[in-house]
VEXZA-247499 format. One line per field, with one value per residue (C-alpha): residue number from 1; residue in one letter; chain; x, z, y. Coordinates in Angstrom, 3 decimals. Layout:
! residues N
resi [NUM ...]
resn [A ...]
chain [A ...]
px [X ...]
pz [Z ...]
py [Y ...]
! end
This chain:
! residues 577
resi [1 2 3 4 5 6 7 8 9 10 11 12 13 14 15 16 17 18 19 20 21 22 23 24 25 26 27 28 29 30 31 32 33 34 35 36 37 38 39 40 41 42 43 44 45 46 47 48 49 50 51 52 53 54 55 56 57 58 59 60 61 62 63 64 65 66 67 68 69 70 71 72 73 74 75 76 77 78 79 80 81 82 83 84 85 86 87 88 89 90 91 92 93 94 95 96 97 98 99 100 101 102 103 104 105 106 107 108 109 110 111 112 113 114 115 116 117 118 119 120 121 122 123 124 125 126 127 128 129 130 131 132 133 134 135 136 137 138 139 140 141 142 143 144 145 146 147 148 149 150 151 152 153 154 155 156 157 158 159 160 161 162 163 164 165 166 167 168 169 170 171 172 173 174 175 176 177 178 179 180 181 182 183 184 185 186 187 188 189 190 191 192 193 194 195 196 197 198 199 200 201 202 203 204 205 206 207 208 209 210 211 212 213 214 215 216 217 218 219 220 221 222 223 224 225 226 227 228 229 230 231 232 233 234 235 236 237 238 239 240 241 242 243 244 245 246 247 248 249 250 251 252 253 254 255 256 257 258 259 260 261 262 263 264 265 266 267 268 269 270 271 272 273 274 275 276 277 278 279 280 281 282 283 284 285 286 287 288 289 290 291 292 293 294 295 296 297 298 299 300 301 302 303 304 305 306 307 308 309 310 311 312 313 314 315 316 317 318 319 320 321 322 323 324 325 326 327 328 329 330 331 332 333 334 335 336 337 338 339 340 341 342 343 344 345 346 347 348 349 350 351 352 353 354 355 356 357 358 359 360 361 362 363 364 365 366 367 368 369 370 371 372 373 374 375 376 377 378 379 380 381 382 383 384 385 386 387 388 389 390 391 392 393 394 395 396 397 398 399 400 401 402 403 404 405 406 407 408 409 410 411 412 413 414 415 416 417 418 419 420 421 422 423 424 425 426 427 428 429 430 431 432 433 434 435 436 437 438 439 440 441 442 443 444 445 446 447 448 449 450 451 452 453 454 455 456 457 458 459 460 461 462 463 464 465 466 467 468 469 470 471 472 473 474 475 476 477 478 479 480 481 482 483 484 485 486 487 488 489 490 491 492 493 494 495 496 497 498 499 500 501 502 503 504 505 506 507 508 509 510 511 512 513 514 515 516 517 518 519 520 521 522 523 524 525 526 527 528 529 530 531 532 533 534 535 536 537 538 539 540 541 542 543 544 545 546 547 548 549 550 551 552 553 554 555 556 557 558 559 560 561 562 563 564 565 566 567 568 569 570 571 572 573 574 575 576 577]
resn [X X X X X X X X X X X X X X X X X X X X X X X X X X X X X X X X X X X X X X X X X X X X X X X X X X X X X X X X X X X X X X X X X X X X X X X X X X X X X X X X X X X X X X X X X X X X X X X X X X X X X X X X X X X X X X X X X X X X X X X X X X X X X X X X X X X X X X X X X X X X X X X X X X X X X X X X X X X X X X X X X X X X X X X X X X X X X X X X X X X X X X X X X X X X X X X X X X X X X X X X X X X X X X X X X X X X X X X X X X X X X X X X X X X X X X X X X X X X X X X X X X X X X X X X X X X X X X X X X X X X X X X X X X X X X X X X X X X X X X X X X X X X X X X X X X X X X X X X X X X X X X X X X X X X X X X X X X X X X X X X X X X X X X X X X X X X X X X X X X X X X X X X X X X X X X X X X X X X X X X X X X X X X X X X X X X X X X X X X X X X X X X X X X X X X X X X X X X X X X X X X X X X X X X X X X X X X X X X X X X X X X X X X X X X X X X X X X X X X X X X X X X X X X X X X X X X X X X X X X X X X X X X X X X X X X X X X X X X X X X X X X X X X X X X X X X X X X X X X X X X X X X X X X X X X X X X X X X X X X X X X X X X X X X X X X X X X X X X X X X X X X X X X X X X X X X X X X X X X X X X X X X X X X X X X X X X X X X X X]
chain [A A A A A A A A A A A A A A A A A A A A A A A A A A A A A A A A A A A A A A A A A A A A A A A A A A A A A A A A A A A A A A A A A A A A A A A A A A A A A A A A A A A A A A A A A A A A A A A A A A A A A A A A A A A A A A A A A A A A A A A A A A A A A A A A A A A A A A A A A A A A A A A A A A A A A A A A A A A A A A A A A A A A A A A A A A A A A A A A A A A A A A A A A A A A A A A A A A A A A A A A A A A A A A A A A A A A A A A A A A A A A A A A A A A A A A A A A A A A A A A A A A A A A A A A A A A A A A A A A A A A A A A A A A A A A A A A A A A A A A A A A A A A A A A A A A A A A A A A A A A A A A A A A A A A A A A A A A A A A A A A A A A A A A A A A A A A A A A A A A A A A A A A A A A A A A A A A A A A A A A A A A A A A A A A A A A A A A A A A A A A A A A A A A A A A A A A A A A A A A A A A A A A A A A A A A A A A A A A A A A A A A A A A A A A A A A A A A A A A A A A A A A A A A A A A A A A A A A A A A A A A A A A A A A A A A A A A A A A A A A A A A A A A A A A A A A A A A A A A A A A A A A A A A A A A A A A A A A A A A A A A A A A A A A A A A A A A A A A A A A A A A A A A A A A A A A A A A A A A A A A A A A A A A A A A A A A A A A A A]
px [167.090 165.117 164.293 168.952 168.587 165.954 167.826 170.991 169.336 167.896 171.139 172.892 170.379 170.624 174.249 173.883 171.221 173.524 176.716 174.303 173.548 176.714 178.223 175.481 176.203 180.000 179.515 177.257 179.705 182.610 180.297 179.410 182.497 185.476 187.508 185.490 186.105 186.437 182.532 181.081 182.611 181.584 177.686 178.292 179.593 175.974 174.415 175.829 174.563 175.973 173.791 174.646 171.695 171.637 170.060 168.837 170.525 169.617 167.612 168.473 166.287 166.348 165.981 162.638 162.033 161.110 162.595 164.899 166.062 165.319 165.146 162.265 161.153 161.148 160.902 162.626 160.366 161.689 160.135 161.145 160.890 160.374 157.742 155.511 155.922 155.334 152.321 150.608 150.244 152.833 150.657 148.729 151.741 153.759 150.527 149.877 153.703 153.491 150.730 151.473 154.743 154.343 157.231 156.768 155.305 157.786 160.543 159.086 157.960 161.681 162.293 159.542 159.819 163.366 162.479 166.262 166.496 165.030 165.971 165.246 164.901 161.863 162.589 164.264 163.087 159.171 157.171 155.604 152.254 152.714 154.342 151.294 148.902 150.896 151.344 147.252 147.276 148.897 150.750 153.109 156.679 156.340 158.675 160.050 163.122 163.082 165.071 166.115 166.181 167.324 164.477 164.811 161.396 161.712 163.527 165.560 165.075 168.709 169.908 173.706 173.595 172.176 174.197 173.062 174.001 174.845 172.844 175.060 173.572 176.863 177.316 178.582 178.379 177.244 176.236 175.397 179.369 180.924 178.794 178.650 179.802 177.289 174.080 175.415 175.345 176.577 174.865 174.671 176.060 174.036 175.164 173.074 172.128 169.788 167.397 167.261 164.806 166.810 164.748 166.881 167.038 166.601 168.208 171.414 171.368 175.172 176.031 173.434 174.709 172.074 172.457 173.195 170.306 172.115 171.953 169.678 171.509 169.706 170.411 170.839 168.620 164.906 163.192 160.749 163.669 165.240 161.897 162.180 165.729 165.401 162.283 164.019 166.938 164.792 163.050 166.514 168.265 164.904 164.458 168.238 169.003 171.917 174.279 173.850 172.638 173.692 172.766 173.542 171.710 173.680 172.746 174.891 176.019 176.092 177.406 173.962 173.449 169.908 169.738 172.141 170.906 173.078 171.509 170.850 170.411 169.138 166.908 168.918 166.307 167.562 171.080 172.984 170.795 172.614 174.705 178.094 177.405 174.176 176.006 178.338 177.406 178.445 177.840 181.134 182.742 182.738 185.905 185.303 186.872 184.399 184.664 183.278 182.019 185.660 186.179 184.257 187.263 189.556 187.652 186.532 190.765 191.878 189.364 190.567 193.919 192.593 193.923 190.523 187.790 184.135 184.112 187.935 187.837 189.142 190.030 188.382 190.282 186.921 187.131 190.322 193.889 197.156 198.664 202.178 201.867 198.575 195.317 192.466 188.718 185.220 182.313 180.774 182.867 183.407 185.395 186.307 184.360 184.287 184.970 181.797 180.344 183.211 182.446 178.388 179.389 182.315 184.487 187.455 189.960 189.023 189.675 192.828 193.904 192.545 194.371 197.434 197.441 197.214 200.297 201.207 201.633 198.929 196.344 197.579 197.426 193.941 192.598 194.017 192.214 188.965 189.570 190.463 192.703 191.374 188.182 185.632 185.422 181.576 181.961 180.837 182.682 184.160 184.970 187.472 189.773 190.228 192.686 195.138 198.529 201.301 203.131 206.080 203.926 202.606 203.074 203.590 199.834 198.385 197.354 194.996 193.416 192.979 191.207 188.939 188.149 190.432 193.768 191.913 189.689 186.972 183.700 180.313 180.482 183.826 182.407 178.845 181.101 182.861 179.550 178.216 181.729 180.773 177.375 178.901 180.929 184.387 183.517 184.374 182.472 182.434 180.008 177.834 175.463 174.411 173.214 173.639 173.492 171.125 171.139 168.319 167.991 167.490 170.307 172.774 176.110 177.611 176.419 178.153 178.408 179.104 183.150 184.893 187.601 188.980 188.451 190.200 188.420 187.272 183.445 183.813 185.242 182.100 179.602 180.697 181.006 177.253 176.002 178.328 177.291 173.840 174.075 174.516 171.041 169.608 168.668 171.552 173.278 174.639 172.321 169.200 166.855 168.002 166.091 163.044 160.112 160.363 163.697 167.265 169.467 173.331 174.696 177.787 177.126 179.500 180.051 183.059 183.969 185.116 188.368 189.322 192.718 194.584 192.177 188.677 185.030 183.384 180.448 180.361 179.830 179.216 176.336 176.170 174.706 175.350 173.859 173.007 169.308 168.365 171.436 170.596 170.800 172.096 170.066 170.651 173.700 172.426 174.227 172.899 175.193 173.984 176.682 176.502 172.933 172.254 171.757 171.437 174.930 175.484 175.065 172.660 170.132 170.459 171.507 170.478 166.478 166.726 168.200 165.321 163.131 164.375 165.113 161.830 160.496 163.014 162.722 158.935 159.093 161.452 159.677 162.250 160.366 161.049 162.800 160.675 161.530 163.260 165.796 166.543 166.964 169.162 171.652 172.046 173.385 175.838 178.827 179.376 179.563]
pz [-24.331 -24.642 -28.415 -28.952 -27.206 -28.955 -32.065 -30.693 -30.334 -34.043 -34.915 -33.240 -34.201 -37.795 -38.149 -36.371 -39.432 -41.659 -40.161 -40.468 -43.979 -44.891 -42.887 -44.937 -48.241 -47.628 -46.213 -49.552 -52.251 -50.408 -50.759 -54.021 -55.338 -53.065 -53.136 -51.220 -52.511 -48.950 -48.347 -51.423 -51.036 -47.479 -48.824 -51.567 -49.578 -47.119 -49.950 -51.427 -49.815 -50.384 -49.792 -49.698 -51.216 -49.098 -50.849 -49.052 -48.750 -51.312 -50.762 -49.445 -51.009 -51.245 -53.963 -54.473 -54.205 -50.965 -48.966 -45.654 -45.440 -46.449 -45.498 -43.969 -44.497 -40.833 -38.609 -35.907 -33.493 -31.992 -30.480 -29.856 -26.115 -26.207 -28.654 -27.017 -23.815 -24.874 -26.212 -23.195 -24.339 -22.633 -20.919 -23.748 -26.026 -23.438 -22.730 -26.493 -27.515 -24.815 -25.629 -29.523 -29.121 -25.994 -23.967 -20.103 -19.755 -17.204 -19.662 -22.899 -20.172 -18.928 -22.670 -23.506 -20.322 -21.394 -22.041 -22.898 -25.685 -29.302 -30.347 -27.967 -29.810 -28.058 -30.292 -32.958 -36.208 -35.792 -37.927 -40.778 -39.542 -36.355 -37.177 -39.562 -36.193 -34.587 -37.878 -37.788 -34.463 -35.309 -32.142 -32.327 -31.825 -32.505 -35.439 -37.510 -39.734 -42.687 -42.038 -42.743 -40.862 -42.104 -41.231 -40.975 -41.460 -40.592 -37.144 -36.222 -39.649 -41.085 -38.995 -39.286 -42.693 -43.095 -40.257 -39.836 -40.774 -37.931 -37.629 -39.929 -42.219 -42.504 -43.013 -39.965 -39.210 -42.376 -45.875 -44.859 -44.147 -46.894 -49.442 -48.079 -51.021 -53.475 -50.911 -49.836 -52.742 -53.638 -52.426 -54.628 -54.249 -54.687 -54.454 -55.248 -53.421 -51.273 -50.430 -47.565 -45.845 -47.084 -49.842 -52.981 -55.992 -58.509 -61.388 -59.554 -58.800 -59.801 -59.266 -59.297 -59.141 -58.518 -55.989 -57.321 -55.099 -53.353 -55.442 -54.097 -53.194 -54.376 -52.294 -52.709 -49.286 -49.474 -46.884 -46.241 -45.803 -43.666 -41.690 -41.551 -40.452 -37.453 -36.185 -35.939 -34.595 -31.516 -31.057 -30.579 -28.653 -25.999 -26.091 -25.439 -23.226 -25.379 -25.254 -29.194 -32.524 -36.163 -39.322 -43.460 -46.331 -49.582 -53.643 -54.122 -57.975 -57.749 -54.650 -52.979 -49.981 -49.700 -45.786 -43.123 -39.742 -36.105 -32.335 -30.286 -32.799 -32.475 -34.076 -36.332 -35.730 -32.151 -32.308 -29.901 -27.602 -28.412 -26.401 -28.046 -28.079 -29.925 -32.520 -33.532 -36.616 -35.652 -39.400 -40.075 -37.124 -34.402 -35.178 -33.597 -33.599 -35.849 -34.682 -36.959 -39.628 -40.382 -41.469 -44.827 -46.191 -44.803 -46.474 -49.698 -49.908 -49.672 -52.404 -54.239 -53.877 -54.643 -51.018 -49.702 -50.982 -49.824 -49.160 -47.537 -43.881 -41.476 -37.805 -35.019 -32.293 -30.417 -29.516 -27.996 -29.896 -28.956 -31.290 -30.671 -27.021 -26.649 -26.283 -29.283 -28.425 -30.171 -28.982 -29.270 -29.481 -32.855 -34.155 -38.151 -40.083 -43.357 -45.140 -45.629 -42.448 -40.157 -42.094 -41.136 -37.485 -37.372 -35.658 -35.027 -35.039 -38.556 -39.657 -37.650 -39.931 -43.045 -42.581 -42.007 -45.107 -46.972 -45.235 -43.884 -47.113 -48.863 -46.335 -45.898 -49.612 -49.741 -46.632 -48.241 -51.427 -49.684 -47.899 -44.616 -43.048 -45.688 -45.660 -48.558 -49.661 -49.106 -48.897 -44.840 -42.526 -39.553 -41.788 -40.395 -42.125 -39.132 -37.896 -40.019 -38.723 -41.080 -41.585 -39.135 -36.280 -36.096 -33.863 -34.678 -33.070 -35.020 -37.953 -35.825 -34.215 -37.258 -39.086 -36.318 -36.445 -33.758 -33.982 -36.626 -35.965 -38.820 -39.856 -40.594 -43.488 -44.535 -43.468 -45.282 -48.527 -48.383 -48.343 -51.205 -53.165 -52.626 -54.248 -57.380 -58.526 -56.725 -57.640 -54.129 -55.298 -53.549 -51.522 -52.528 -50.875 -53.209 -56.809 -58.297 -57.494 -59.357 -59.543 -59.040 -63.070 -63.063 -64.543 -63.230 -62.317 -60.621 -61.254 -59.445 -61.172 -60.187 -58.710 -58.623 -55.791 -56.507 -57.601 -54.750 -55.684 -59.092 -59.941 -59.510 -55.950 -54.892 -56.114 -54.495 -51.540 -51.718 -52.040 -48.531 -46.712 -47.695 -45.486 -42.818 -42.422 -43.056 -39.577 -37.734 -39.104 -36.518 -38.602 -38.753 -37.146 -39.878 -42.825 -44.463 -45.632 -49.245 -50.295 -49.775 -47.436 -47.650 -44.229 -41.422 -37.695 -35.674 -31.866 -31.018 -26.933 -26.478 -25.024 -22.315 -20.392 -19.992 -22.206 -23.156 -21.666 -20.256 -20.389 -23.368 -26.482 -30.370 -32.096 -35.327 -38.376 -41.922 -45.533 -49.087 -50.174 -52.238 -52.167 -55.880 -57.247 -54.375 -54.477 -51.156 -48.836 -45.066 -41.651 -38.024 -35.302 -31.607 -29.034 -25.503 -25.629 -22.774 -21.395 -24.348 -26.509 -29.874 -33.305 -33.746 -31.584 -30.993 -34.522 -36.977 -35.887 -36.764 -40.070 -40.595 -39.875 -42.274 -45.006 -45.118 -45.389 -47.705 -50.286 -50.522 -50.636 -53.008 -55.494 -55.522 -56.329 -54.292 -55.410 -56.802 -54.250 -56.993 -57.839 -53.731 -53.517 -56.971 -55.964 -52.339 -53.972 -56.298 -53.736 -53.714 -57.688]
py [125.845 122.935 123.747 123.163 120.461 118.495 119.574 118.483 115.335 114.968 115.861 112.829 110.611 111.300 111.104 107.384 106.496 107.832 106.002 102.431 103.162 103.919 100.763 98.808 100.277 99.511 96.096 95.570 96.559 94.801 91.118 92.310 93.698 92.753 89.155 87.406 83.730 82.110 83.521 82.251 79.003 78.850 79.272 76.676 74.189 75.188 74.666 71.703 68.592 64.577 62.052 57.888 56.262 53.076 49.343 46.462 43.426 40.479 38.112 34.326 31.643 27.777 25.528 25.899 30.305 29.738 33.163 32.326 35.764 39.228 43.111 44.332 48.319 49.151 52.530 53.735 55.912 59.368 62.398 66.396 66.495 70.256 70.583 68.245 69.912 72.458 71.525 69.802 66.415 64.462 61.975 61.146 60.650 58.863 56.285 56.045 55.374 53.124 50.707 50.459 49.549 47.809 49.348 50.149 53.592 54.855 53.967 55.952 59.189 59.215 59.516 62.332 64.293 65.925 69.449 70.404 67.821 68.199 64.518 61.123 57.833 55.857 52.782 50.898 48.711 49.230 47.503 49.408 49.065 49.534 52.723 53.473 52.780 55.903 58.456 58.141 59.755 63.096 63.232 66.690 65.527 62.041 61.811 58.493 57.186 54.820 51.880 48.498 44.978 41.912 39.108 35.538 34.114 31.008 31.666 29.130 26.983 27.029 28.971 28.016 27.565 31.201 33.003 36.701 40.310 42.630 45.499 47.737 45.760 43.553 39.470 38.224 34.349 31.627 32.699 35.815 36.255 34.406 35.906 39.024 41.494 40.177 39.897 43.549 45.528 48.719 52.166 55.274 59.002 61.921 65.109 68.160 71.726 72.601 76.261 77.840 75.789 72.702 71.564 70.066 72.659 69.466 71.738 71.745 68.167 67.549 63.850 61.106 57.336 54.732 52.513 48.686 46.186 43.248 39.864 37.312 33.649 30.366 27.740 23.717 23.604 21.838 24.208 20.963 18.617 21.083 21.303 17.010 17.075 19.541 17.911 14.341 15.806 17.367 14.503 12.278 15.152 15.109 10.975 10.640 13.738 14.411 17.121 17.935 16.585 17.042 15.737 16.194 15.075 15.639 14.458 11.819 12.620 16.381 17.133 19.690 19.882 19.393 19.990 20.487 20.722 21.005 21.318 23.452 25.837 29.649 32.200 34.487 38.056 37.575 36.634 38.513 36.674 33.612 31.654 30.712 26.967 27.517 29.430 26.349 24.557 21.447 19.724 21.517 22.731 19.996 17.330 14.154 10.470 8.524 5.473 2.993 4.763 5.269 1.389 2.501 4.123 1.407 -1.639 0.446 1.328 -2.627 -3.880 -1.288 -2.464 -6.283 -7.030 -8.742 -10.181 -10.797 -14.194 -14.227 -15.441 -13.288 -14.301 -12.120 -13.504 -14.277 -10.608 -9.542 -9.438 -8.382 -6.407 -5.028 -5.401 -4.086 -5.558 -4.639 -6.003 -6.108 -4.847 -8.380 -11.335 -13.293 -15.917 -16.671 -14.261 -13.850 -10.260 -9.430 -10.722 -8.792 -5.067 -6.538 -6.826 -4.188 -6.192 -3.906 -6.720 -6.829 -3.579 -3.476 -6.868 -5.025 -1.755 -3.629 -5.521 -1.918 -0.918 3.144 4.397 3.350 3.673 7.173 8.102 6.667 8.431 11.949 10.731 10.628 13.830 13.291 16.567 18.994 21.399 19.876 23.952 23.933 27.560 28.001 29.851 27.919 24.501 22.611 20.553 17.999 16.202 13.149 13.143 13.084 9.327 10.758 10.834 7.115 4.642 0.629 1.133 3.763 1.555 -1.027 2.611 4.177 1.555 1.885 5.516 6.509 8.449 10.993 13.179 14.228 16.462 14.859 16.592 14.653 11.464 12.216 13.069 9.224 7.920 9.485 8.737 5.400 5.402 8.003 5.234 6.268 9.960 12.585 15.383 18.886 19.605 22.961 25.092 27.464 26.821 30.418 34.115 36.459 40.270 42.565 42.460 38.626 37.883 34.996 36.519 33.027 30.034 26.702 23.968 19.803 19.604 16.071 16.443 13.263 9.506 7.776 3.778 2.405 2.722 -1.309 -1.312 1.772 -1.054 -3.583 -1.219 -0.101 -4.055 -5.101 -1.965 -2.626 -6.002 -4.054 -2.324 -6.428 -8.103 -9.298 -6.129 -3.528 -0.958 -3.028 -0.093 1.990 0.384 1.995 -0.049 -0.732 0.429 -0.962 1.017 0.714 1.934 1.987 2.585 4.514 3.978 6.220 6.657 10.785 11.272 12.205 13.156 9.351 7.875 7.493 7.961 5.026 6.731 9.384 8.515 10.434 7.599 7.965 6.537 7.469 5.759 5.797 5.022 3.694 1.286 0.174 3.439 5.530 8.831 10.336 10.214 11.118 11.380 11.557 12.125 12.026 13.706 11.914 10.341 8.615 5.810 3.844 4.785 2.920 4.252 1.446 2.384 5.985 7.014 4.776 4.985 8.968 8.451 5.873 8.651 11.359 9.159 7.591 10.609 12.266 9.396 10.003 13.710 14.000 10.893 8.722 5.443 2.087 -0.462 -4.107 -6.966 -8.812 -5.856 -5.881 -9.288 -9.922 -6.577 -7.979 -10.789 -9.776 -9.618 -13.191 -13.295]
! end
């Protein structure tokens, strides 16, 4: 009995090893034999693998090689919860992780002490060797991923010149934005298959495109200057307690921008940190009433015209004039002036009497010519074009308020590009940024070259210009704290009141100051402005001391010589010929 029964058994149990071999041998010949195209493609397309080869961004440099921005080989940090649980050694990795990259400890063990996760970022963009410092320890589940970071070394040097890249890895606010798809690159494509444990079969590598590096930028921008520009700036923005400062210094013949500087300013590696009136480069983006700097167009537009000259006396009014009904005053009272003395003292009655002997249509034209209402095409984001109201919307007042910077509205970088027409012999040029881009190869792929926007006065009239303005910085002058020791500044002072609903401030002012040096053979055109400085106001005293500052020590950075006493005195002179 038991004997059929343990034969019975056998039985059973062989026809079930037979039934699994034949099930095998059948399942076999069907993969082998059978259609099975949907199963072979489903292990090709396992197998197959496509991979985007990413590629740094390009470089930023300025004039001189000097790097301002660049991608930094970086890390982020990551651990398998499970395995080093499993392994014991949680409080030793969680104190170690801890102290090299100086996080809290509770925060990195709420991170390791996961056991149902295989994957927990601990942190992002670690140095290289700091990550190096933690490899060397051989921690178990401590794992890392090759990335990159776009670094500003300078911090807040530049910083809205340069903008920043987001951290995609994408141009998002100055250069970085506008020339994004050159400084960006182009990644590559691999595709290729893979082995079972997912190591590439190199045979079978099917598509390989190389990734194209980003280009690097070369910038008009003097790092040093830069450095000169910022420093003055802080020092007038703590001395004054003012709201904000800005300045420019641009080559007067080709247009560079050699530095170009706005406060409060912020630190591009930490820029969502940034408030949103720290991101606003004011340079470009602030419009503002001038004020008197304005009357350089005026004047420079009526002895182009042969309207005034020089030595023509002009009546001031002894400071307040009615003028269709309304009253127009001086800051200081005068009497007869002459030309050259008024534009020295910027009476405003003056200009008023100046700008209407040009008439609407003609003063409009010229103020076009030199820009005013247009973006100069400097190639920043966030340029604005300002404000000049078309002929239709004046009033029988607006040509006394214009003349005196009001009823417009205008950048510093418009105002900065007047100035420099005037020592480029009537030349506007356009104002540039960047000097060339150059690919990972070395080549040159864009190159910019000198722009002339327009030649609104006569290389005769921008002389004479230069020698009156140059008067002004003499003592007596309005700009008088604005000369430098050994060289012949031509300048205009700006005083303009902010307005306000009904009217203006009584109490907030924009100071500004903005020259050529050396007046002779204008080199450099610079402009400080000074938003609400208190309690002194007046582009005099607030403004025109910084540009002293920065042009004294841009004129002996860059090597351009003084002028001889006798070549001062003989130029100053020549107005009255």
């Amino acid at each position: 009995m038991i004997e059929r029964v343990q034969r019975r058994r056998m039985f059973f149990a062989a026809v079930m090893v037979a039934l699994v071999w034949v099930g095998l041998g059948t399942r076999l010949a069907y993969l082998h034999l059978g259609d099975n195209d949907h199963l072979r493609a489903k292990v090709e397309r396992m197998r197959k693998v496509e991979k985007d080869i990413l590629v740094g961004r390009g470089r930023i440099l300025d004039r001189a090689g000097n790097i301002m921005a660049l991608d930094l080989a970086l890390k982020h940090v990551f651990v398998d919860p499970k395995v080093i649980l499993e392994g014991g050694h949680s409080r030793f990795i969680t104190r170690q992780l801890a102290r090299l990259l100086e996080m809290d400890p509770a925060i990195v063990a709420s991170k390791v002490n996961r056991p149902e996760r295989r994957f927990e970022y601990v942190k992002s963009f670690v140095q290289e060797d700091i990550a190096a410092s933690i490899k060397g320890l051989g921690m178990q589940g401590v794992h890392f991923e090759d990335v990159s970071a776009r670094h500003y070394p300078r911090g807040n040097l530049l910083s809205h010149v340069l903008g920043f890249s987001n951290l995609e890895g994408v141009g998002s606010a100055g250069l970085e934005m506008r020339y994004d798809r050159y400084l960006k690159g182009v990644p590559g494509l691999r595709v290729t298959e893979v082995d079972g444990r997912r190591r590439e079969v190199y045979v079978r590598r099917g598509v390989d495109i190389q990734p194209q590096e980003g280009a690097d930028l070369v910038l008009t921008i003097d790092q040093n200057l830069q450095y000169f520009v910022e420093r003055a700036l802080q020092r007038a923005m703590v001395e004054h307690s003012a709201k904000g400062a800005w300045a420019i210094v641009q080559h007067v013949r080709s247009g560079e921008i050699l530095a170009m500087a706005s406060l409060p300013n912020f630190n591009p590696n930490e820029y969502r940190n940034a408030a949103e009136n720290d991101l606003l480069n004011r340079a470009i983006g602030y419009v503002y009433e001038p004020g008197s700097t304005f009357k350089v167009a005026v004047y420079a537009a009526a002895f182009n015209e042969g309207l005034i000259r020089p030595d023509e006396i002009v009546d001031c009014e002894n400071g307040r004039w009615i003028h269709n009904g309304r009253p127009l005053r001086d800051f200081h009272p005068y009497g007869r002036l002459t030309i050259a003395d008024a534009l020295k003292k910027s009476s405003n009655i003056a200009a008023a009497k100046v700008a209407l002997e040009l008439g609407e249509e003609r003063l409009f034209q010229y103020l076009r010519q030199f820009g005013i209402g247009q973006v100069t095409g400097v190639g920043l984001p966030g340029e604005e074009a300002g404000i000049l109201n078309p002929r239709s919307r004046w009033t029988s007042l607006s040509m006394s308020r214009i003349a005196m910077g009001h009823e417009v509205a205008v950048t510093s970088l418009q105002l900065v590009n007047i100035m420099s027409a005037m020592g480029n012999n009537g030349f506007l040029m356009k104002p540039r940024l960047v000097k060339r881009i150059v690919n990972a190869q070395g080549d040159t792929v864009v190159e910019t070259r000198e722009e002339v926007l327009a030649r609104p006065i006569r290389a005769d009239t921008a002389q004479l210009m230069s020698r009156l303005l140059a008067r002004i910085t003499e003592t007596g002058g309005t700009g008088a704290r604005a000369a430098v020791k050994g060289y012949t500044v031509a300048g205009k002072t700006g005083t303009a009141q902010k307005p306000v609903r009904g009217g203006y401030s009584d109490h907030d002012n924009i100071a500004s100051f903005m020259g050529l040096i050396p007046a002779e053979d204008p080199q450099l055109s610079i402009i400080v402005v000074v938003d609400e400085p208190q309690p002194e106001h007046t582009g005099g005293r607030v403004a025109a001391p910084v540009f002293q500052e920065i042009a004294d020590q841009a004129v002996r950075y860059l090597d351009i010589p003084p002028v001889p006493t006798e070549v001062a005195d003989r130029f100053a002179m020549q107005y009255e010929e």
